[in-house]
N, CA and C atoms as an extended XYZ file, in Angstrom:
534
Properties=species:S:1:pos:R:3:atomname:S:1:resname:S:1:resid:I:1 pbc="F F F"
N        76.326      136.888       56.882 N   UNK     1
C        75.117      137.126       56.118 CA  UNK     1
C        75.471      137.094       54.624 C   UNK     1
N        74.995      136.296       53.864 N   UNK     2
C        75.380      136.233       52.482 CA  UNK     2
C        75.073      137.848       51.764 C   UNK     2
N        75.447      138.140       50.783 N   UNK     3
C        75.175      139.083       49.743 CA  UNK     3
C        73.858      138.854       49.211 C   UNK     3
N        73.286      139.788       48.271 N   UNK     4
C        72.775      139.473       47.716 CA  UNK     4
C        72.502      139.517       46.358 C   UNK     4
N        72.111      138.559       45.658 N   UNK     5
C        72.840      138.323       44.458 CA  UNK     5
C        71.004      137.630       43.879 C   UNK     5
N        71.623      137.361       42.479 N   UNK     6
C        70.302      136.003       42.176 CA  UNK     6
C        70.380      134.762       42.579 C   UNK     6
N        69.489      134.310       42.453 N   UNK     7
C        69.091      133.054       43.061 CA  UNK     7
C        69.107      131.961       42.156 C   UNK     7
N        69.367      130.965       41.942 N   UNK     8
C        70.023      129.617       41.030 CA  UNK     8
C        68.645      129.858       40.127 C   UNK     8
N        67.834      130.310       40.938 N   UNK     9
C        66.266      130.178       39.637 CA  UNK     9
C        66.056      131.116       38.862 C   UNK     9
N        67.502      132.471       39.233 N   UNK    10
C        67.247      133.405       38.332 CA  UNK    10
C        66.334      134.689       38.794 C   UNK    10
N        65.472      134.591       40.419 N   UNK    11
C        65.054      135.557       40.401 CA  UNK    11
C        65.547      136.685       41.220 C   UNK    11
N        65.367      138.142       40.909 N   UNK    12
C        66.382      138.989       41.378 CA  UNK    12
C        65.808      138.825       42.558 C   UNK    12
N        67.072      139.727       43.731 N   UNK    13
C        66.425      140.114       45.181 CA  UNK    13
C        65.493      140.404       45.095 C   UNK    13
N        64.889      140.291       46.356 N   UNK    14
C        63.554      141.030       47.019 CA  UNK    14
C        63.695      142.763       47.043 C   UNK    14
N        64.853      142.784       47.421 N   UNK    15
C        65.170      144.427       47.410 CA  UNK    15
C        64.715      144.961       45.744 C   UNK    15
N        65.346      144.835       45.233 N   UNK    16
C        65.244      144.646       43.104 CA  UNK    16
C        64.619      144.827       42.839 C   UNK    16
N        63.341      143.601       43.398 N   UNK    17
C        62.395      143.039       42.843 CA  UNK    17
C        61.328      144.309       43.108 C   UNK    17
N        61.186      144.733       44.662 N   UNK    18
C        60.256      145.830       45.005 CA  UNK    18
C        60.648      147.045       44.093 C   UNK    18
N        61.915      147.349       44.136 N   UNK    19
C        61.874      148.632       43.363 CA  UNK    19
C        61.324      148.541       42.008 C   UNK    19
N        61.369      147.602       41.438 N   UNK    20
C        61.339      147.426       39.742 CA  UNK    20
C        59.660      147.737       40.049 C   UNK    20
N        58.805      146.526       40.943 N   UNK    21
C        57.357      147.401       41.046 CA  UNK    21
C        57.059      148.322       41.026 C   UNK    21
N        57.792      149.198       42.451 N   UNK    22
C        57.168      150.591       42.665 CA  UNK    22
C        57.623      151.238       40.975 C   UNK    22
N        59.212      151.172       40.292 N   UNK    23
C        58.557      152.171       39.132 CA  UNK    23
C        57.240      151.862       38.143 C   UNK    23
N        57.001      150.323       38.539 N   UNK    24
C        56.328      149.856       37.465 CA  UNK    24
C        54.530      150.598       37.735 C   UNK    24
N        54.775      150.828       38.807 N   UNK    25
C        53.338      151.403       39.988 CA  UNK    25
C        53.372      152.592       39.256 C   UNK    25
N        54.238      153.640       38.841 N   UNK    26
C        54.422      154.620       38.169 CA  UNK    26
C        54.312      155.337       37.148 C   UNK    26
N        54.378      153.920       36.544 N   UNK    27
C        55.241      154.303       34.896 CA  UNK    27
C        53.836      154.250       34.163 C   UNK    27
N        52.702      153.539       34.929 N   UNK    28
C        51.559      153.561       34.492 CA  UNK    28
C        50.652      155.184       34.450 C   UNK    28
N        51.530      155.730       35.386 N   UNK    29
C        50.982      157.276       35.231 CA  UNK    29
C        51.337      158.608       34.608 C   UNK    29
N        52.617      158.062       33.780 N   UNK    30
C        53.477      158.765       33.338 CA  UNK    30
C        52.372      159.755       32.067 C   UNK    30
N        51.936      159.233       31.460 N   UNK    31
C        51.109      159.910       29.916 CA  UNK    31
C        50.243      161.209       30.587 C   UNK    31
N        49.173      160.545       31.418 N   UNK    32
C        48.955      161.344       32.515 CA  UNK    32
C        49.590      162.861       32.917 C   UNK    32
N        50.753      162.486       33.526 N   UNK    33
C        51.269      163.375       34.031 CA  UNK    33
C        51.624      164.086       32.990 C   UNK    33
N        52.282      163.691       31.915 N   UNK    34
C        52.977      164.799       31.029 CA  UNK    34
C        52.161      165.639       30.411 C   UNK    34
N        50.450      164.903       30.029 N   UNK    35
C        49.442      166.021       29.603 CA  UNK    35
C        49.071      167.278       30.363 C   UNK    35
N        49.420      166.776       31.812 N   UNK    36
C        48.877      167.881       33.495 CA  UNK    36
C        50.690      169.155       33.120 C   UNK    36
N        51.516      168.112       33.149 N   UNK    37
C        52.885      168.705       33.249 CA  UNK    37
C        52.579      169.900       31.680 C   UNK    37
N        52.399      169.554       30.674 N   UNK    38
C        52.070      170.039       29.422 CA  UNK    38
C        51.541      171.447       29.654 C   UNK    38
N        50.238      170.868       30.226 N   UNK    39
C        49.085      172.157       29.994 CA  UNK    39
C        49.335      173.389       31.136 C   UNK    39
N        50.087      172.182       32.341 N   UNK    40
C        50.217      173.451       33.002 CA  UNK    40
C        51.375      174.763       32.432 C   UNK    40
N        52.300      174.396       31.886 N   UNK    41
C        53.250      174.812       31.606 CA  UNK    41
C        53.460      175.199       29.953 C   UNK    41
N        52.118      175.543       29.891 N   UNK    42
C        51.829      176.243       28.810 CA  UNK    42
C        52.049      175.781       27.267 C   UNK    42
N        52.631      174.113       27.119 N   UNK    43
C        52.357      173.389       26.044 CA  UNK    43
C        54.198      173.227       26.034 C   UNK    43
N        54.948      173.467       26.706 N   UNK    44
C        56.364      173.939       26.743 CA  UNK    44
C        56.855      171.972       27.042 C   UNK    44
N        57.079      171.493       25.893 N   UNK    45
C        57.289      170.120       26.321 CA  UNK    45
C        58.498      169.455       26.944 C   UNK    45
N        59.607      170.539       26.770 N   UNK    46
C        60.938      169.994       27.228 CA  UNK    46
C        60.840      170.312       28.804 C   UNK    46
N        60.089      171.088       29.092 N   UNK    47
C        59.659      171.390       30.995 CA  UNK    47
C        58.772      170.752       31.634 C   UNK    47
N        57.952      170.167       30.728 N   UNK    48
C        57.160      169.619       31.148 CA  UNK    48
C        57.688      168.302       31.626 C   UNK    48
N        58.274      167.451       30.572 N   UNK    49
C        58.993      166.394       30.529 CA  UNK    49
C        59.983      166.497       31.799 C   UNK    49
N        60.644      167.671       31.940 N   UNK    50
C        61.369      167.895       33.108 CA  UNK    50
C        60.549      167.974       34.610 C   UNK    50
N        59.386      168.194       34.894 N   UNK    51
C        58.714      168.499       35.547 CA  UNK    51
C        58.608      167.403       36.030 C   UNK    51
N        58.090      166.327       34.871 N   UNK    52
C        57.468      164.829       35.930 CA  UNK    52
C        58.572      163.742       35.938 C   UNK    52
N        59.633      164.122       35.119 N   UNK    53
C        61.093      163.732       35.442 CA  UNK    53
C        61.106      163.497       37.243 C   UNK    53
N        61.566      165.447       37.556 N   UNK    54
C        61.341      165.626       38.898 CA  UNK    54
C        60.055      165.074       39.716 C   UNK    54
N        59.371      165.127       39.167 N   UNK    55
C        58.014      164.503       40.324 CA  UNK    55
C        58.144      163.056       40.359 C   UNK    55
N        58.748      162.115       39.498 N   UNK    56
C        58.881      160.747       39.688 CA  UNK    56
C        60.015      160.550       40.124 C   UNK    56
N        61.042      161.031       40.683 N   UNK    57
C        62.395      161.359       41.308 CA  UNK    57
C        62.178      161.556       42.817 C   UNK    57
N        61.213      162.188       43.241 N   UNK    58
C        60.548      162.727       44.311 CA  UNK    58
C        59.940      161.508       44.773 C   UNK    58
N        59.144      161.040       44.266 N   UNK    59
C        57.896      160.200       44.270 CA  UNK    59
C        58.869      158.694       44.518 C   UNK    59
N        59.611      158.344       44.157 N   UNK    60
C        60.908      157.179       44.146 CA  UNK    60
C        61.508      157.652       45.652 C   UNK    60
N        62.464      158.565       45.858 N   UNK    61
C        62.979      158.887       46.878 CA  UNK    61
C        62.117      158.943       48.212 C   UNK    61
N        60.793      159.176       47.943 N   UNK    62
C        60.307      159.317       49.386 CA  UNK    62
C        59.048      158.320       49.227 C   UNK    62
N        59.172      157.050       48.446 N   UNK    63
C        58.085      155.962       48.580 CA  UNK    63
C        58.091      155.628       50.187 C   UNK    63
N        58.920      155.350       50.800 N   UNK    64
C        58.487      154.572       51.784 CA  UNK    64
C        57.658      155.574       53.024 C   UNK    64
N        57.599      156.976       52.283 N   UNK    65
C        56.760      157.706       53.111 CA  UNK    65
C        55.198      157.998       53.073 C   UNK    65
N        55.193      157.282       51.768 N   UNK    66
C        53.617      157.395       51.210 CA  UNK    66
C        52.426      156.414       51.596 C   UNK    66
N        51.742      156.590       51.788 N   UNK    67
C        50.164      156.187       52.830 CA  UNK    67
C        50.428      154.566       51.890 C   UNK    67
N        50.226      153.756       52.480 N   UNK    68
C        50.247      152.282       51.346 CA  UNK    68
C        48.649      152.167       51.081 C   UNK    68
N        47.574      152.960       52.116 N   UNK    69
C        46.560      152.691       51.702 CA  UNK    69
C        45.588      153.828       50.792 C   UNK    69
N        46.724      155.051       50.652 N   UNK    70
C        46.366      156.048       49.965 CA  UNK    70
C        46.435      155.762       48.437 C   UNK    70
N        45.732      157.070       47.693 N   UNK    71
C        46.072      157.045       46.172 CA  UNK    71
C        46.659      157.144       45.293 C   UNK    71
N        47.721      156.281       45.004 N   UNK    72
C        48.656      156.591       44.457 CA  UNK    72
C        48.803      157.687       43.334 C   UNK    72
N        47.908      157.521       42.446 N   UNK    73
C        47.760      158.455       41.053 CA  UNK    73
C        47.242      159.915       41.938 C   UNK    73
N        46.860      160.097       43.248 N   UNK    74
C        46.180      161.626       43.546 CA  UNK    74
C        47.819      161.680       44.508 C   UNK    74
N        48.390      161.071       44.654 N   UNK    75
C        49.552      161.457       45.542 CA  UNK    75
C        50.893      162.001       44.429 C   UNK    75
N        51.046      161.172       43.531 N   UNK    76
C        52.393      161.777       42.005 CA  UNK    76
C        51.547      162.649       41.697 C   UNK    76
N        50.241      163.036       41.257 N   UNK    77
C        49.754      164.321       40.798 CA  UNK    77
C        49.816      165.286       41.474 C   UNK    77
N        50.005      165.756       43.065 N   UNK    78
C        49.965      166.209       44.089 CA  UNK    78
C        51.404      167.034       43.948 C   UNK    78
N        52.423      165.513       43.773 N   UNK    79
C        53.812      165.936       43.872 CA  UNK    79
C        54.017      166.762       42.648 C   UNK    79
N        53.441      166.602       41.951 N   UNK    80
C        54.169      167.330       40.477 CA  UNK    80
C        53.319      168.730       40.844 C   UNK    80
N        51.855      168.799       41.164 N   UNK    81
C        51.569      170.555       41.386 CA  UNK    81
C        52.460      170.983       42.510 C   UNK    81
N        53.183      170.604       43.475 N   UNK    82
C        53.610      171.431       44.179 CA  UNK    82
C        55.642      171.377       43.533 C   UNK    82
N        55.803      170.633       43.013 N   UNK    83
C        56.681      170.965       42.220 CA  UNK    83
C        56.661      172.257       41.214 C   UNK    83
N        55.312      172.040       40.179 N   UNK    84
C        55.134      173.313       39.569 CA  UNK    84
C        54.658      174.410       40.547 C   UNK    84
N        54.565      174.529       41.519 N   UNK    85
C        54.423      176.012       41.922 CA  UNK    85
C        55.282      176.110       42.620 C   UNK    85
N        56.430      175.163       42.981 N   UNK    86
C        57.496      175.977       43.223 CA  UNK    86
C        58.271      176.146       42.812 C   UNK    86
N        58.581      175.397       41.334 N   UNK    87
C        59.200      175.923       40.485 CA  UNK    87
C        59.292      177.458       39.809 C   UNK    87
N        57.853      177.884       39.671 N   UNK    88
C        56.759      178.712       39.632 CA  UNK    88
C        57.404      180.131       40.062 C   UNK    88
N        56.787      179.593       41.568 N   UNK    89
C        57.502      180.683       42.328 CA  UNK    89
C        59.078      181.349       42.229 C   UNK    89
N        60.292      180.064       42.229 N   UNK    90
C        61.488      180.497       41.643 CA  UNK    90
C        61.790      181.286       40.697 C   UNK    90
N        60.699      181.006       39.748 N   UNK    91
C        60.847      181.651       38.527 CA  UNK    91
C        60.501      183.206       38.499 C   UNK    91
N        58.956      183.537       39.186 N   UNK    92
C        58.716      184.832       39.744 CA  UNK    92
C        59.928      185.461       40.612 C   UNK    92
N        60.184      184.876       41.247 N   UNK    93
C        61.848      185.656       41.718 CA  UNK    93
C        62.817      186.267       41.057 C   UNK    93
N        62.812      185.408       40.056 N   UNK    94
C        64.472      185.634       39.159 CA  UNK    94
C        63.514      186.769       37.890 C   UNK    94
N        62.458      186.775       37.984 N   UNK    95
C        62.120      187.643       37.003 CA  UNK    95
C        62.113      187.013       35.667 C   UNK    95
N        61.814      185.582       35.532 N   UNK    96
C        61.812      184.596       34.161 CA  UNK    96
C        59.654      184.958       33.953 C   UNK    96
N        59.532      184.675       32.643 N   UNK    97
C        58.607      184.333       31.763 CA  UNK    97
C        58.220      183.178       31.287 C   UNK    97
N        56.599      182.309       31.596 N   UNK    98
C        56.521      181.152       30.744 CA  UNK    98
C        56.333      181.861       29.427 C   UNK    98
N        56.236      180.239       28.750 N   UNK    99
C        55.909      180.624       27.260 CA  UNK    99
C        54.668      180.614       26.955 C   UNK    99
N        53.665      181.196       26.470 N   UNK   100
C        51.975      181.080       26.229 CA  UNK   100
C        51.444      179.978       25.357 C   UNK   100
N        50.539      179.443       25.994 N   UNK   101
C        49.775      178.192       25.513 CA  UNK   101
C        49.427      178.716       23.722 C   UNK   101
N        49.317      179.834       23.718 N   UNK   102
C        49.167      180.225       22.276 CA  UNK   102
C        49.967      180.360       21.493 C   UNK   102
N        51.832      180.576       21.749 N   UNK   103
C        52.540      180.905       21.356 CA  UNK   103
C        53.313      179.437       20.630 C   UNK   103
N        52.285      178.182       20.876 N   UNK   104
C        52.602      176.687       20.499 CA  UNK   104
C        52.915      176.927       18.429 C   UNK   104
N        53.942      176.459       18.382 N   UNK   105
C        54.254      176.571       16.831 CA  UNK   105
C        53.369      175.647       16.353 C   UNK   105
N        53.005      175.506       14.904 N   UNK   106
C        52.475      174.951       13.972 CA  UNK   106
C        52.539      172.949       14.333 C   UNK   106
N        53.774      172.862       14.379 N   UNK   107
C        54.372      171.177       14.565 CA  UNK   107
C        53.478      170.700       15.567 C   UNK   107
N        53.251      171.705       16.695 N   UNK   108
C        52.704      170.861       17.873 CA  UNK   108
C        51.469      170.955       17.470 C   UNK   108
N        50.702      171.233       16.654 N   UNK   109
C        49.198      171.052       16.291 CA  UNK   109
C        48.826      169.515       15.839 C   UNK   109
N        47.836      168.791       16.275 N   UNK   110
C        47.560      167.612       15.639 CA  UNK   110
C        47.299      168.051       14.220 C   UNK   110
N        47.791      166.995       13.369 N   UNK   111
C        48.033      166.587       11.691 CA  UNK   111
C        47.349      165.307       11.416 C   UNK   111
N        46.302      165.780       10.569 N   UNK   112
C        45.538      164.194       10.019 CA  UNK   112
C        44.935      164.812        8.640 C   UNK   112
N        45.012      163.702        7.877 N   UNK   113
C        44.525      164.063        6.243 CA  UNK   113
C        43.245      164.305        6.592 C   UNK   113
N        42.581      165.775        5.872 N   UNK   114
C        41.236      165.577        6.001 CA  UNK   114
C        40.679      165.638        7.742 C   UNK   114
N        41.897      166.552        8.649 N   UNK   115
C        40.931      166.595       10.333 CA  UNK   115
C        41.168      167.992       10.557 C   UNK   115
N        40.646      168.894        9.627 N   UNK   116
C        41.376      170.336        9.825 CA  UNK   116
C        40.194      170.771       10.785 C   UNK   116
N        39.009      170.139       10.805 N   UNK   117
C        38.090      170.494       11.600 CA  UNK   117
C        38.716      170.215       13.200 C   UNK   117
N        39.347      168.910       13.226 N   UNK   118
C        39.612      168.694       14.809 CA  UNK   118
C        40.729      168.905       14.648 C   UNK   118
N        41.665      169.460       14.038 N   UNK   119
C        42.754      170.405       14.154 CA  UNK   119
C        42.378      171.621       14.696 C   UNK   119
N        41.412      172.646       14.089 N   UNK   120
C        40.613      173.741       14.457 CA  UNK   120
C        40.270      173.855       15.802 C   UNK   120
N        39.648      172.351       16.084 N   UNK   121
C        39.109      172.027       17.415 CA  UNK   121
C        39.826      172.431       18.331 C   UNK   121
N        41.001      171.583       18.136 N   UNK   122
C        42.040      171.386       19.478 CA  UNK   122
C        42.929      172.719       19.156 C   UNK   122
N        43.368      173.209       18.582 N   UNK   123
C        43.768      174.846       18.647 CA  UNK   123
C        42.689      175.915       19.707 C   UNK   123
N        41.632      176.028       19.143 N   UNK   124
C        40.689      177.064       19.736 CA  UNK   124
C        41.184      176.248       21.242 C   UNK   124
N        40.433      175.555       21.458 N   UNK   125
C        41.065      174.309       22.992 CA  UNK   125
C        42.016      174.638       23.338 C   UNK   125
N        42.877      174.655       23.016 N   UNK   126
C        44.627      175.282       23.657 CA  UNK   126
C        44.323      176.501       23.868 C   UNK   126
N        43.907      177.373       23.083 N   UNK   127
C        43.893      179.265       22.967 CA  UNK   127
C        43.165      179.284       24.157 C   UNK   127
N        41.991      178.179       24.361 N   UNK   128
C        40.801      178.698       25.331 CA  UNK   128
C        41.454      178.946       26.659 C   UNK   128
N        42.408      177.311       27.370 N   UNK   129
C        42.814      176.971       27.768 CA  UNK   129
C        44.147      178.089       28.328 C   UNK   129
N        44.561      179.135       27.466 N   UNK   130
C        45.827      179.954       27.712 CA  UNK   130
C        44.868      181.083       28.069 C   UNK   130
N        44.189      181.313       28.227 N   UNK   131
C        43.286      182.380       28.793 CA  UNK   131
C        42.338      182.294       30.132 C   UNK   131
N        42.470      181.082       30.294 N   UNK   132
C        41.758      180.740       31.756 CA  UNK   132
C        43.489      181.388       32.992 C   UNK   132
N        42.711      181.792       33.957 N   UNK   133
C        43.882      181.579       35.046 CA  UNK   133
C        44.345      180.456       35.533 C   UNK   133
N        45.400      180.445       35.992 N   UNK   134
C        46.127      179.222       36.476 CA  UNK   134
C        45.601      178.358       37.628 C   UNK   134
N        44.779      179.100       37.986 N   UNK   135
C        43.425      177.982       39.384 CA  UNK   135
C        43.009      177.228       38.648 C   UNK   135
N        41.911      178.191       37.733 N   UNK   136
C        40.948      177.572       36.725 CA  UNK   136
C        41.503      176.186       35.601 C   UNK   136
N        42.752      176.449       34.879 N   UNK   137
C        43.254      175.649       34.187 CA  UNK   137
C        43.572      174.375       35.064 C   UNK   137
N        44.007      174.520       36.080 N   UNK   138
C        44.737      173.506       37.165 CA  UNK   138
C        43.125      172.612       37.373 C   UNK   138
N        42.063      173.281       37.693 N   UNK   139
C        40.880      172.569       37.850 CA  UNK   139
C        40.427      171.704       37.133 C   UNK   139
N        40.389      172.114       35.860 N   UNK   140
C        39.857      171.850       35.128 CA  UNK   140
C        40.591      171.023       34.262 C   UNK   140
N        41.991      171.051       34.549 N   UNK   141
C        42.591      169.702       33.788 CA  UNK   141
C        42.420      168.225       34.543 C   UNK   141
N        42.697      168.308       35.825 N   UNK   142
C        42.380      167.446       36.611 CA  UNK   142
C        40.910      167.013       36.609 C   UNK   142
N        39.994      167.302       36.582 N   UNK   143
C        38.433      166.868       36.395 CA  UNK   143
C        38.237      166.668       34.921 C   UNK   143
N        38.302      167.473       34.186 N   UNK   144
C        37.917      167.231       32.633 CA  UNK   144
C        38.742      166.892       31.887 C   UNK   144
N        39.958      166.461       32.251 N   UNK   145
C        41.051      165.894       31.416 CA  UNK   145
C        41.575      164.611       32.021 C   UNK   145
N        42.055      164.810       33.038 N   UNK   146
C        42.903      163.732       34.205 CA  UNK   146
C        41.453      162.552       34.838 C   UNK   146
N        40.265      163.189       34.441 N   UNK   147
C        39.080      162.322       34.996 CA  UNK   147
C        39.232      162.100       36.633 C   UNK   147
N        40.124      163.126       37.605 N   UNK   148
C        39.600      162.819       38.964 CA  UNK   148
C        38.507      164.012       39.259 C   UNK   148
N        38.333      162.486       40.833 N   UNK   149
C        36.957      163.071       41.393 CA  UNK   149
C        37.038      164.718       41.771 C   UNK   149
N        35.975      165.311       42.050 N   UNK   150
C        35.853      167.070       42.916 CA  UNK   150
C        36.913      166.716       44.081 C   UNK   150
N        36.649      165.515       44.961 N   UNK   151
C        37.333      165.032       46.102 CA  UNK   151
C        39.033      164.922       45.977 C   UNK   151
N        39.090      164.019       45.233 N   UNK   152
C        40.685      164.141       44.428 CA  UNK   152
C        41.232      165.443       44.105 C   UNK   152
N        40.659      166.153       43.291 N   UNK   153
C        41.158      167.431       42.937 CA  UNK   153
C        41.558      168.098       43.881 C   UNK   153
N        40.481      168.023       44.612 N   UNK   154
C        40.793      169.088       46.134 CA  UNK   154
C        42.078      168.680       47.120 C   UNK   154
N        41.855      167.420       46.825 N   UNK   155
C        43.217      167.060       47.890 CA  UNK   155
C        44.462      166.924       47.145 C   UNK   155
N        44.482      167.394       45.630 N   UNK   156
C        46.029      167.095       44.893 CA  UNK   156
C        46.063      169.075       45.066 C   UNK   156
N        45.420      169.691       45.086 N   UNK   157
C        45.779      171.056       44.731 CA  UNK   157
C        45.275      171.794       46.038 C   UNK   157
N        45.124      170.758       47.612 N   UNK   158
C        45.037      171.751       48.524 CA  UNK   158
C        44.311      172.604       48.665 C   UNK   158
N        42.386      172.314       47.756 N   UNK   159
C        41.664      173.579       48.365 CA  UNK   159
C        40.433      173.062       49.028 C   UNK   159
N        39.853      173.264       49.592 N   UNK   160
C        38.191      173.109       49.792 CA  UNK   160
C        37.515      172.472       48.744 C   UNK   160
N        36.726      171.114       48.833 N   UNK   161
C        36.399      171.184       47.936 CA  UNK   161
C        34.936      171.992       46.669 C   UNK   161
N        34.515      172.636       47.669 N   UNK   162
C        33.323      174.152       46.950 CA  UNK   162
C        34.249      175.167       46.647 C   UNK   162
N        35.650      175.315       46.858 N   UNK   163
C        36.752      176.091       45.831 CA  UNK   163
C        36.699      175.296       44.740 C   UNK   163
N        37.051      173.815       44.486 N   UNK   164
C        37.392      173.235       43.181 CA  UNK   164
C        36.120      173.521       42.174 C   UNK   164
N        34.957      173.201       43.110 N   UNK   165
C        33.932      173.297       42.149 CA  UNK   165
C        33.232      174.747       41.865 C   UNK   165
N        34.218      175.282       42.457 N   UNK   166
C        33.725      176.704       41.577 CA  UNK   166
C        34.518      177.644       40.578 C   UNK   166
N        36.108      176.702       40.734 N   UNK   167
C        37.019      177.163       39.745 CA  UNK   167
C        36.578      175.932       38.349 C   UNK   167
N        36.025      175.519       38.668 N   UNK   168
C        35.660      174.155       37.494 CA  UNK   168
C        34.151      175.008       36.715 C   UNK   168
N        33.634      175.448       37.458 N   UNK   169
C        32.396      175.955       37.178 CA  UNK   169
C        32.782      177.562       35.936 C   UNK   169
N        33.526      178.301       37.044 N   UNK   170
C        34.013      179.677       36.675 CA  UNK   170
C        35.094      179.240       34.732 C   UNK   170
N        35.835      178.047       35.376 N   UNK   171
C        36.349      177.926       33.795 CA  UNK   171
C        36.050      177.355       33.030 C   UNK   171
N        34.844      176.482       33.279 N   UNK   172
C        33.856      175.671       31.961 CA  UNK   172
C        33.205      177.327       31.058 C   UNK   172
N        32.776      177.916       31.945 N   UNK   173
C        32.139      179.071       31.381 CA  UNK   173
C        33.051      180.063       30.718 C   UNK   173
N        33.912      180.269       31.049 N   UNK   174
C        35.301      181.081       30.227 CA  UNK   174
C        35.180      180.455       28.895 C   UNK   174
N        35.539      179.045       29.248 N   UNK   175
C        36.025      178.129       28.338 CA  UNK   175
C        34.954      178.216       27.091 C   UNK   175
N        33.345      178.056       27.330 N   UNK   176
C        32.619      178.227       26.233 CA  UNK   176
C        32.165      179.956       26.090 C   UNK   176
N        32.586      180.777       26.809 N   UNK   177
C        32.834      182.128       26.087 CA  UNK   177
C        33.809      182.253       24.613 C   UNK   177
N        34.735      181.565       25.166 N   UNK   178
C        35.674      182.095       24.134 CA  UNK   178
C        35.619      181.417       22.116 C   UNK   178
């Protein structure tokens, strides 16, 4: 059986060739994820970054287990919440602390000449956002941020979907309390 190698025309294996897709299937969801990875994790960007590190590590290693006719973008979002809650959970063990969505230094604030108004904006937005519970935030990033369906949501975070829409409901209303 020959090796496999390139081909006189230059194109890589078939083996190669699939993997280079599937990250390429991926890499399209990456921005995505790091805003979900972000917010969940309280604006903390070097964990976050680590987070969907691990969830696209996961998501690579166990492709050939994933539905080919399922959703891809509700299946890596899936993997990364149950990554963060069990990361989560580890952390409740050892007796560790996140860092608070409020506790974001100055740098990470958007900067534009003249946007102190939507600077203002997106601060209060973060503060609002560190005061919702962790259901509510999880809901509500995925529907009002991530743009999936009630249906999607429910099946990346495992609840009913008249749970999603009432933690979506419960933290729109927090959200314009505050």
């Amino acid at each position: 059986m020959p090796a496999l190698r390139h081909t006189a025309s230059g194109c890589a294996p078939p083996a190669r060739k699939a993997a280079r897709d599937d990250t390429e299937l991926l890499e399209e969801h990456i921005p995505g994820l790091r805003r979900f990875a972000r917010a969940l994790l309280h604006g903390d960007r070097e964990a976050a970054d680590d987070l969907v590190q691990d969830s696209l590590e996961r998501a690579l290693s166990r492709w050939q287990q994933r539905r080919r006719d399922g959703d891809l973008r509700g299946w890596i979002y899936t993997i990364l919440y149950h990554r963060f809650i069990t990361d989560r959970y580890r952390l409740r063990r050892r007796g560790g602390e996140n860092k608070s969505l409020s506790d974001i230094q100055e740098a990470d604030q958007p900067s534009a000449e003249g946007g102190q108004d939507e600077a203002l904006a997106h601060r209060d937005l973060v503060r609002g956002l560190a005061t919702l519970p962790e259901e509510q935030r999880a809901v509500l990033l995925l529907v009002g941020v991530e743009d999936f369906s009630y249906e999607q949501a429910a099946r990346i975070l495992e609840l009913p979907i008249g749970t999603v829409m009432s933690r979506l409901s419960r933290g729109r209303e927090r959200l314009r309390d505050t």
